[in-house]
N, C-alpha and C positions, 0 to 999 in steps of 0.2 A: 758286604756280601749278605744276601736276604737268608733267612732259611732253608728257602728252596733250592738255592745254589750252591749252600752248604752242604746240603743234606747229597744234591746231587753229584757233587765234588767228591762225599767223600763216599757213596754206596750205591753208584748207578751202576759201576764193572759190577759189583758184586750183587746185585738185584741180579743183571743180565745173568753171572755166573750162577745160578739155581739158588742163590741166600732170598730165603722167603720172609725172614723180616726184613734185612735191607729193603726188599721190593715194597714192604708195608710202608716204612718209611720213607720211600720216596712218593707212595701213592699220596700218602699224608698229607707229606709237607706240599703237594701239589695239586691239594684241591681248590685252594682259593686260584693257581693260573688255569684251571676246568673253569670252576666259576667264570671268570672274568673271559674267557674263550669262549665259554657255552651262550653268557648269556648277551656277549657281542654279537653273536652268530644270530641269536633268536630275537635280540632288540625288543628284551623284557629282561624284568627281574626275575630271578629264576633263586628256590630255595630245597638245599638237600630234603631228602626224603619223599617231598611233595611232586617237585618235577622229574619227567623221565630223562628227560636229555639229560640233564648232570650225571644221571647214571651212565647214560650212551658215553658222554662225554670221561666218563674214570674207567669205564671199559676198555674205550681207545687209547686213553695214557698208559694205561698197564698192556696193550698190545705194540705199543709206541718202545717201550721199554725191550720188547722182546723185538722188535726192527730194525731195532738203532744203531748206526754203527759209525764209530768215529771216520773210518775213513773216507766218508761221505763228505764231509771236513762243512758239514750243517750244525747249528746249533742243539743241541738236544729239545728244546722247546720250541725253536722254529720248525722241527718234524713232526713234534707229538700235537702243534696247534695243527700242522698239514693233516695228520691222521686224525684228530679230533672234529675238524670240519667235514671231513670225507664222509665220517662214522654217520654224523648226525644231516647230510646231504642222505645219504640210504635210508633212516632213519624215518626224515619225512618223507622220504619218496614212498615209501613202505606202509606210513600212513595215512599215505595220501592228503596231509596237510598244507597243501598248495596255495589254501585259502589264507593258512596263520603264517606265514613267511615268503617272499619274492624269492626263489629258489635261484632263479636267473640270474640276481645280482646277489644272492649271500652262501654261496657255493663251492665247493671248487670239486672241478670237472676231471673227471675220470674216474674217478674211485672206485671204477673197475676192476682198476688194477690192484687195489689192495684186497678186494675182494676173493678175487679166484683163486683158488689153490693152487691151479694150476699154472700160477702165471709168470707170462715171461722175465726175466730178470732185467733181461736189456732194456725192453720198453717199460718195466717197473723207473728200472735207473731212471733213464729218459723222460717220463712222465714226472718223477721226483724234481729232477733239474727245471724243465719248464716252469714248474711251482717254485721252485726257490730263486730261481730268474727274476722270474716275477713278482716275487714279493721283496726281494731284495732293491728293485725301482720302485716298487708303490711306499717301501719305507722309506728312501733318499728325498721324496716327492714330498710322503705327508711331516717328515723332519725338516723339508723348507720352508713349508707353511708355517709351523711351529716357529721356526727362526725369525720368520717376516713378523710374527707376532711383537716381537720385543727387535723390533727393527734390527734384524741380523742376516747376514747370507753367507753361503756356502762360500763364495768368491771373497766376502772380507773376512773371514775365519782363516782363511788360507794364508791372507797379511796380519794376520795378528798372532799368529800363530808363536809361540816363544821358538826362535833357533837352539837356544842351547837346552841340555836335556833336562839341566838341575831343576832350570826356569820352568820348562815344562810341566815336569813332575810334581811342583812344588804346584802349580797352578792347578793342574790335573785331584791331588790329593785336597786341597782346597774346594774344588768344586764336589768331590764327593763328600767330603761334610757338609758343606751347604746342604745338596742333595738329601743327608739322612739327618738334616733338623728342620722336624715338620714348622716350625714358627717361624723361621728366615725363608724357607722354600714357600710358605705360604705367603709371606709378605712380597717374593718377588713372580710369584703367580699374579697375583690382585695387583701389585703396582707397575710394573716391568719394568723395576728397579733395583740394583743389587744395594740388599742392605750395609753397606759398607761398616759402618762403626760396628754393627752387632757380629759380623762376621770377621773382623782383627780379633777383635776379642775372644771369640769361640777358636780360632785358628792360631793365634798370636801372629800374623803374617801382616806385615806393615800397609798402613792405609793405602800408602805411593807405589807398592806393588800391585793389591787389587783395581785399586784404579787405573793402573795401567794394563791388567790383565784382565778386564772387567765383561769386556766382550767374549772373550773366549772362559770364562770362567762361564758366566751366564748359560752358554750355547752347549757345555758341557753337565752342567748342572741338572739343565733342560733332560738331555741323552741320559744320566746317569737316573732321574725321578721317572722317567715315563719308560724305563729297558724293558719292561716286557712287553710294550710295545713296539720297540724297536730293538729286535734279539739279534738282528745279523751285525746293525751297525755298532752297538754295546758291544758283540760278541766279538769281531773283529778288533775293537779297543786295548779290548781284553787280551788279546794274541799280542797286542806289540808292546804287551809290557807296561802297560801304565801305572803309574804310580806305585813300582815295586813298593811293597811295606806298607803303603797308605789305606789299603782297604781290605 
């Protein structure tokens, strides 16, 4: 679990419920997923103090915070990256910076509706869904590509899959250590190869089991290093219970 999800786990109710440090601490802990939001959006490096979008961009996560509502059954950062691109869509619209970003393709459309005071709920809702529709296929899309990297697919993930839950779990919990030792994760970046020997060792889990778990270890590994980029399908993982105890 990152900081962020810690922090968000355990004082997001209470930010929303009026606790104004809670809400500092979650602004905090969730400036580096603005960062990495803001400066996706702007396709430059972007540095606090200096740019304004970073600010547009922790403006919208603390209105994000006041939005949010579980029963949405959205991730909390799959909403607040929705209202953070919206903020900074008005933004340049605003400054008319049409020249320093393709608004067309780095966008997203409507933000009207978070806009008005006045505005309606139902086509709020409605407008929400069409966006998380939507990015919920563009992440299924750009997590196959990633797969096809290290020669994997959604269709042989689904045959490798362990049937029984221990197997599962054990594999599941395995791949997120992988995932949070930057020296094995970076080794099977650069090589698209699961370090085997160095990974028994770090896990104690026997070589004839990663080997034979290798693909779906890798494929999960992958999902587990890159989750804030891929928030619905991590977030989804996370719902069915994986690797109770393990992370």
């Amino acid at each position: 679990m990152t900081a962020l999800e810690r922090v968000l786990e355990e004082k997001l109710h209470s930010a929303q419920n009026g606790d104004a440090d809670a809400r500092e601490q979650v602004l905090n802990a969730g400036k580096p997923f603005v960062l990495r939001v803001v400066s996706t959006f702007c396709q430059r490096k972007l540095e606090w103090g200096r740019d304004d979008e970073l600010s547009i961009g922790l403006i919208a996560m603390n209105e994000a915070i006041n939005r949010y509502s579980h029963h949405k059954q959205i991730p909390f950062l799959a909403f607040a990256r929705i209202v953070i691109k919206s903020r900074l869509k008005d933004f340049f619209r605003r400054e008319s910076k049409h020249n320093a970003i393709s608004l067309e393709n780095k966008t997203v459309e409507g933000s009207e509706y978070l806009y008005s005071g006045a505005e309606n709920t139902q086509a709020w809702d409605k407008h929400i869904k069409e966006l998380v529709d939507r990015e919920r296929k563009e992440e299924i899309l750009e997590f196959g590509k990633l797969l096809k990297q290290f020669d994997l697919s959604y269709e042989e993930l689904v045959n490798v899959s362990p049937k029984h839950r221990d197997s599962r779990e054990n594999l599941i919990r395995t791949a997120w250590q992988l995932a949070n030792n930057q020296d094995l994760m970076s080794y099977l970046l650069d090589k698209k190869r699961l370090p085997i020997a160095e990974l028994s060792l770090l896990t104690g889990v026997k070589r004839k089991t990663l080997e034979r778990g290798r693909r779906y270890i890798v494929a999960l590994a992958l999902l587990f290093y890159h989750r804030e980029n891929f928030i619905y399908m991590y977030s989804y993982l996370k719902l069915t219970n994986w690797g109770k105890g393990g992370a």
